[in-house]
Every structure is written in C-alpha cells, then in structure tokens.
C-alpha positions in Angstrom: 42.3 118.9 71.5 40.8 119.2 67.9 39.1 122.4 69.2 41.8 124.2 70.5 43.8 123.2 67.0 41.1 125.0 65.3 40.8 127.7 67.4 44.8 128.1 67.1 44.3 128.2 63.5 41.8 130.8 63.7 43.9 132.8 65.7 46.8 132.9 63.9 45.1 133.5 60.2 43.4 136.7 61.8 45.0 139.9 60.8 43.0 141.5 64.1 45.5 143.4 66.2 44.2 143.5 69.4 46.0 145.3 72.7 49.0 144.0 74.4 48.3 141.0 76.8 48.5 143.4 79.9 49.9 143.1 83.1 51.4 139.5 84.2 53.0 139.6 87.5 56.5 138.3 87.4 58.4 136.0 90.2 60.8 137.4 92.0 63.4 134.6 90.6 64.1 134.9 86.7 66.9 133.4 85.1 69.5 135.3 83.8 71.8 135.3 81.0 75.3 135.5 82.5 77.1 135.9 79.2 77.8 139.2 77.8 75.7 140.2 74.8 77.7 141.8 72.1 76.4 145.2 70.7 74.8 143.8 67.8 72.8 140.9 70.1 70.2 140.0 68.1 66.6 140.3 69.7 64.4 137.6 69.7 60.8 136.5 70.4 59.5 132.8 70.1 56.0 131.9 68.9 54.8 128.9 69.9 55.8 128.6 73.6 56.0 124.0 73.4 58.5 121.8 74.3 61.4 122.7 71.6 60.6 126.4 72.3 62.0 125.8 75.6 65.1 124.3 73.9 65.5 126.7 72.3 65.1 129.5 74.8 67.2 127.6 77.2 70.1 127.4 74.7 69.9 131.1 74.2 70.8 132.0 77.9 74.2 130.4 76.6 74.4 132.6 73.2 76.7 136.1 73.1 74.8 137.1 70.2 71.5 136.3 70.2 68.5 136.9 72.9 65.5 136.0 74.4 63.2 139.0 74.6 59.6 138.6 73.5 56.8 136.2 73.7 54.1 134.6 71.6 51.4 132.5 72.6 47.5 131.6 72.5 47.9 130.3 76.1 48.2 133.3 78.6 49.8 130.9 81.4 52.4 130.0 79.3 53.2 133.7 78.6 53.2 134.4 82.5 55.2 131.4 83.0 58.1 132.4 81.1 57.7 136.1 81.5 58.9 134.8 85.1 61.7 132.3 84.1 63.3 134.8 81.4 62.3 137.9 82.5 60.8 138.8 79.9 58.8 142.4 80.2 54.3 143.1 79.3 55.3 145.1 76.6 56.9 142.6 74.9 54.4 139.7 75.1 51.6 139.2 72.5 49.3 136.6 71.5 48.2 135.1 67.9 45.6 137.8 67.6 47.9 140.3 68.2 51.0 140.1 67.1 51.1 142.2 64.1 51.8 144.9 66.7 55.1 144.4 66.8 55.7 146.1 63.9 55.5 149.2 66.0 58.3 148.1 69.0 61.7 148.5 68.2 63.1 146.5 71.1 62.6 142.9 68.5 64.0 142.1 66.0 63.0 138.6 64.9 60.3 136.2 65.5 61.6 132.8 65.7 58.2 130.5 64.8 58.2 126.9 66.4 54.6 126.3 65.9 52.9 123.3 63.6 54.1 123.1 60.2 50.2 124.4 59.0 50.8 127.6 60.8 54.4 128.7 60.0 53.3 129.8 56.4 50.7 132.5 57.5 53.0 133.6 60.2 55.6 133.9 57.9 53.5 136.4 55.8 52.4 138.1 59.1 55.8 138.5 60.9 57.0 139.4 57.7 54.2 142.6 57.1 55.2 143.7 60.5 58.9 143.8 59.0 60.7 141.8 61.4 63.1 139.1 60.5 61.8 135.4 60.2 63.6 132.4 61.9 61.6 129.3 61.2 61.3 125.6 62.4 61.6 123.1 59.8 60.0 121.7 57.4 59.4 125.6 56.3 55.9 124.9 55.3 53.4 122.6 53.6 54.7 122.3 50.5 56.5 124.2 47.7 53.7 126.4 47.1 53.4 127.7 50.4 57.6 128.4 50.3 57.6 130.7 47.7 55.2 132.3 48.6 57.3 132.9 52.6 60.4 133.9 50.2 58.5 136.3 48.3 56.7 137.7 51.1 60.0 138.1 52.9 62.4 139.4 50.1 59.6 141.7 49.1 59.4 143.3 53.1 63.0 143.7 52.9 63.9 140.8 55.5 65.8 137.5 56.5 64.0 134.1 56.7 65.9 131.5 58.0 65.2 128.0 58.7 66.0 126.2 61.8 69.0 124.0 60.6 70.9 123.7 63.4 72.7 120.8 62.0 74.4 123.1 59.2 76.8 124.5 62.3 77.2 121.4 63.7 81.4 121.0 64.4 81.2 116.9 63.0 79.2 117.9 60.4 80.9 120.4 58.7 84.2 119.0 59.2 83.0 115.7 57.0 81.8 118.2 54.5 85.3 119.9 54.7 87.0 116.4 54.1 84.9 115.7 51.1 85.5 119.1 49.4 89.5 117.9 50.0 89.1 114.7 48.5 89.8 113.1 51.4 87.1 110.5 50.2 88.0 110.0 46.8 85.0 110.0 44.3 81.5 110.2 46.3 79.2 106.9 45.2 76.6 106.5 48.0 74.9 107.9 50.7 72.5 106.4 53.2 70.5 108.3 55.7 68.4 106.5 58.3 65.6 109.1 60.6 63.3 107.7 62.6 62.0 107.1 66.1 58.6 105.4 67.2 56.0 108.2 67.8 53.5 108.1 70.7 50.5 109.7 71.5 48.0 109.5 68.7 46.4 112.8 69.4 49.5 114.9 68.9 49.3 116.9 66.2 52.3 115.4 64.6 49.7 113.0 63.3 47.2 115.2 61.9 47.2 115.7 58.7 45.5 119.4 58.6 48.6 121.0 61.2 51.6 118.4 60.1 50.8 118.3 56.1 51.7 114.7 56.3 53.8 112.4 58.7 57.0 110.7 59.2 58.6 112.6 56.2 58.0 116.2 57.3 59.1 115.7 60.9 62.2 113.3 60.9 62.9 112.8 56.8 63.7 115.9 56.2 66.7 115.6 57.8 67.6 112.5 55.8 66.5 115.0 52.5 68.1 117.6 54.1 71.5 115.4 54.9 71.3 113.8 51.4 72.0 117.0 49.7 74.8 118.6 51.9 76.9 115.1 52.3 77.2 114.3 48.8 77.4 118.1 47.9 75.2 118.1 45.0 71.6 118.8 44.2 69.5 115.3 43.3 67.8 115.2 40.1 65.5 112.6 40.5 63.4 110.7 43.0 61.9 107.2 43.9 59.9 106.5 46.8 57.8 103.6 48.1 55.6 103.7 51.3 54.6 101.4 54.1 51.8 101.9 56.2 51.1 98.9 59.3 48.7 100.8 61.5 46.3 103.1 59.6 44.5 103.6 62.4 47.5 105.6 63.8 48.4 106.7 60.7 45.3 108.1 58.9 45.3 108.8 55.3 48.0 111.7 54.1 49.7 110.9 57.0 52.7 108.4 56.5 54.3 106.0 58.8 57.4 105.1 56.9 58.8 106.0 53.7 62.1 104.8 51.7 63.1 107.3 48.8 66.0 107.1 47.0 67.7 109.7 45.2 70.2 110.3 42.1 72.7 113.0 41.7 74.1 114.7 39.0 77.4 112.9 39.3 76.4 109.7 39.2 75.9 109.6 43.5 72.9 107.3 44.7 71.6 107.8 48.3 68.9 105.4 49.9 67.0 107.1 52.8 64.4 106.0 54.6 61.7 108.0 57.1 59.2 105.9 59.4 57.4 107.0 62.9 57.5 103.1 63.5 61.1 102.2 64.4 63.1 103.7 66.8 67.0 104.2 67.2 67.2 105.2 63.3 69.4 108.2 63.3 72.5 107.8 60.7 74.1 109.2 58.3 76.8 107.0 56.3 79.0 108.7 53.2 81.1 106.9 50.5 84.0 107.2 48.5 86.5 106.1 46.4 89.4 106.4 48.7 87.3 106.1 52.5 83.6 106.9 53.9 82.0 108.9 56.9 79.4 107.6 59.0 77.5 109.6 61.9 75.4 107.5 64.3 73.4 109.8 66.0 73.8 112.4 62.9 71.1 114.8 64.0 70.0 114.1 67.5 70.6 116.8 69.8 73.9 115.6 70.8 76.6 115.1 71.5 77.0 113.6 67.8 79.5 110.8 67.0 81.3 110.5 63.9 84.1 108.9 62.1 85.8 108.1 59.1 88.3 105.3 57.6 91.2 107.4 59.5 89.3 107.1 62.8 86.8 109.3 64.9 86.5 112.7 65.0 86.5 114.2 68.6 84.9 117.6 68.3 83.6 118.7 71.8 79.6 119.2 72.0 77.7 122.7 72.4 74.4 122.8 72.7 73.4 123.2 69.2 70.3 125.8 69.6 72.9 127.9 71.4 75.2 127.8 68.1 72.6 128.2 65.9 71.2 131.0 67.3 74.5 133.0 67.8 75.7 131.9 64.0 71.9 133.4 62.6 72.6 136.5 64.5 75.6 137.1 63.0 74.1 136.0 59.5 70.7 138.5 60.3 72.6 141.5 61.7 76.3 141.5 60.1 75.9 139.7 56.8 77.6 136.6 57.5 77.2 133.5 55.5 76.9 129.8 56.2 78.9 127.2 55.1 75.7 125.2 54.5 72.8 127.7 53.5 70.1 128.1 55.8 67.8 130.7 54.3 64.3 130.2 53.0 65.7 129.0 49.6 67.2 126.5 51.4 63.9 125.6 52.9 62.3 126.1 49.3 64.3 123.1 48.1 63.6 120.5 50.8 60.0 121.3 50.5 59.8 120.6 46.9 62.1 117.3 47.5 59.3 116.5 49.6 56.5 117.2 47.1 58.5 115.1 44.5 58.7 112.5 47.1 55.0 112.0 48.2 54.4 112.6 44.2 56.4 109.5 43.3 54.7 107.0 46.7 51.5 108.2 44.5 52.1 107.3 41.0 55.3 104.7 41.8 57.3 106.1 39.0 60.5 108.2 39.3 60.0 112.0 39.6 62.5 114.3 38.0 63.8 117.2 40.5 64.9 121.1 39.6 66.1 122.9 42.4 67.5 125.6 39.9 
C-alpha cells in the first residue's frame, strides 16, 4: 500500500502530459440522469475515483445543474468501471499523468478533487494552469501555507476554488443561523461541537502522516472548526488545545487521535470542541443564548440531520446533500451566486490556519492568538 501511495504521489506532482487513456469498452447498461440539466449545467470531472467520489457522483444523477462528465484516476479499472456506470465517454477520461490536458477540451469545466489531503494542493495548482475551475474536498490542504498558495494560483488563472462544504446548504443548518441573525437566541455565550467516530484499518491513509498531514483533526475536526465559526457568527481570536494519544501505535507521531480545543470570540462567545478517531457516536453541535439554544445531533453526518431549539424541532425534509451542493456551486461557478455561508478557498484558507494555530498550541500548551483578516 505504501508503494502505490508513493507512486500516486509521483504521479500527480508530474507535469508530464501523456495521451488520453484510450479506448475502454463500455457496458451496454449505464446509468442515466433522468433530470433535465439546465443550459448553464455545470460540467464536471472527479479525481480520485474512492468511496466519497462515488457519493458524490451518485448525488449528481439527482442535480439539475451540475454533471458528471469526466474522469480522473491512477487506476485504469476504476476509469472503465465508471465510464460504464455514468456513461462517461474516452475522450473525457485522463489519469494523474495526464491531466493537464484538459486544458485543451472544452466539454469540462471543473475538476472536483476528492483525493488525500497531501495531493489536493498540487492538483490545485495543476487543474488550475489548465484553467478550469477547482472544487475541492476538505480540509483544502496541509496547512496555511499550502492554501494561499491554491488561492493565488487560482485567482491568478482567473478561476473558482471551492471547498466541499456541503454542510453550508444544509436546510437545518442555515435555518439555525437564520434564527441567530434574528435574535431568536438572545446574546450568543457558548458553543460545543463534538466530531468523532472510531477509525479502523490502520493502513488507510487517513493515518499516515505524509497523505493526511495529521489525524483526527483534519478529517472529522474540521467540521467542529468549521461549525464553531458559522454557529456563533464570528471569527475566533484565539485558541487552546490539549491532546490525548492512547494507542501510538495506531496513531504514530504527527498523527493525532483526539484533540480538545477551545476557542474565544470577539464578543465574548466561548466554544469547547473536541476531535478524536477513538470514540464513536460524537457528531453534535449545541448553540447558546440568552433567550434559548440549538442543538444538532447528527450535525454533519450525511443525513437526514436532526435539530431543535427551545421552541421545538425543526422538520426540514432531507436531500441528499452532495446533490445540493453540487447544484448550489454550479450556480455559484457559472451565474455568480453567493452562499449564505462562504465556501470558496478563503473559506478554506481560514480553517486551515485554525488548524495550524491548533496543532501550534497542543505543542507549546499556551494559547495561540488567531487573524483571519
């Protein structure tokens, strides 16, 4: 496994354009979209053809305004595979060598990377020379460092990089942020958020250090860093963190197994997270106030989401949440349209440098002052 992880890497930070990956024979059987695209569909390839690529690509048969129409992989049975299930034509299927050719076909229009976290900053930079739009899984790279540099590259080629925050378009969601914009819960003092889940194979690159850039914290607390910021509304300005570590054979050194961090806001707002690959059933989000609270439990599985407040629950039906996603970055790729809840590569910038802070302050033990500008 530790071969084909470096010979991924390899592939993907070669700037070789090689020809097409020719001629797979298709089944007769391919699934088809049965919804309508609109006129502006947006055209998409994945890279990185794993387990939430097929989410993903799933959830798009579902989407008016998005679509599945290119492929990226280093594994050519994968590619033939789903050439066959979407229907998806030679022309349009590359692998890591490759790629940069698809600068020259105007039938994509982004690359939506679902690969390990090492790999989406040099893809990034790639898919970004070749001048098509960027959607990218989270966390958005490494570290801070890297982010900037996937802004830069992407403002500088004249296109979109997004992050893959589905929750930002999730109904529950934003109708809790609605209620706290309206004072519906007074004065905001607290949040908690809770992410975590007991990992299993040890071999998975989740827990190696060189693809994941750490553990726990860049797979499932980011969407406790992430949920900190848009509950409470506000940008935190400083960190603490402590970390606990039980199996280090497991969890080898730079990667973590659970970390609590705890943040302070400008108003005055504390939030107390924790992040662990040791405990499952961890997946909540609670908000406080003056006048009443919210409190999600699950708050970012993939559904359906359940959430309430003081007045009582909230009964918003569930969509798939790739399928929203996707159609809501089509419209903010091809028409302009904003999100309530940002999900560019700024947005992405800031939770990676949240995430520096936080490993910064397990390291030294003393509280790190934050500037998300």
């Amino acid at each position: 496994m530790t071969s084909r992880r470096n010979f991924l890497q390899k592939l993907t930070l070669s700037a070789v354009s090689l020809p097409l990956i020719p001629n797979f024979t298709q089944k007769p059987q391919a699934i088809m979209n049965s919804n309508p695209k609109k006129a502006s569909t947006l055209r998409v390839a994945i890279m990185g053809l794993g387990g939430y690529a097929t989410r993903v690509a799933k959830a798009m048969l579902d989407s008016k305004n998005a679509k599945l129409v290119g492929l990226i992989s280093g594994t050519p049975s994968k590619i033939k595979d789903w050439q066959a299930t979407y229907d998806i034509p030679d022309k349009n299927c590359y692998n890591y060598e490759n790629f940069d050719a698809i600068k020259d076909n105007p039938d994509i229009d982004a690359v939506y990377i679902i690969t390990p976290n090492a790999l989406h900053h040099p893809q990034t930079l790639r898919v970004a020379a070749a001048g098509k739009h960027v959607i990218c899984e989270k966390p958005m790279a490494l570290n801070a460092k890297e982010g900037r540099e996937m802004v830069a590259a992407c403002e500088e080629a004249g296109v979109k990089l997004l992050v893959g925050y589905r929750m930002h378009f999730e109904p529950n969601t934003l109708e809790i942020i609605r209620l706290r914009d309206s004072g519906a819960f007074g004065e905001i003092k607290f949040f908690q958020g809770l992410s975590g889940f007991r990992i299993g194979d040890p071999t998975q690159w989740r827990l190696n250090k060189e693809l994941a850039g750490g553990g726990a914290m860049m797979d499932i607390g980011i969407y406790s860093i992430n949920g900190a910021r848009y509950m409470v509304g506000e940008e935190p300005i400083w960190v603490t963190a402590q970390e606990t570590k039980t199996d280090p054979v497991k969890f080898k050194e730079g990667v973590d197994e659970t970390i609590t961090f705890q943040f302070g806001f400008p108003s005055g707002v504390i939030s107390s997270c924790l992040s662990t690959y040791s405990t499952s059933n961890l997946d909540k989000f609670f908000l406080n106030g003056t006048k009443g609270f919210a409190e999600m439990q699950p708050s970012t599985g993939y559904g359906p989401i359940k959430a309430w407040t003081n007045e009582g629950p909230l009964n918003f039906p569930h969509v798939t949440h790739q399928t929203v996603q996707m159609d809501k970055m089509a419209g903010i790729i091809l028409d302009g349209e904003s999100a309530k809840v940002p999900v560019d590569g700024r947005e992405g910038l800031k939770d990676l440098i949240i995430i520096d802070a936080i490993y910064k302050a397990v390291k030294t033990g003393k509280k790190v002052k934050l500037d998300l500008g």
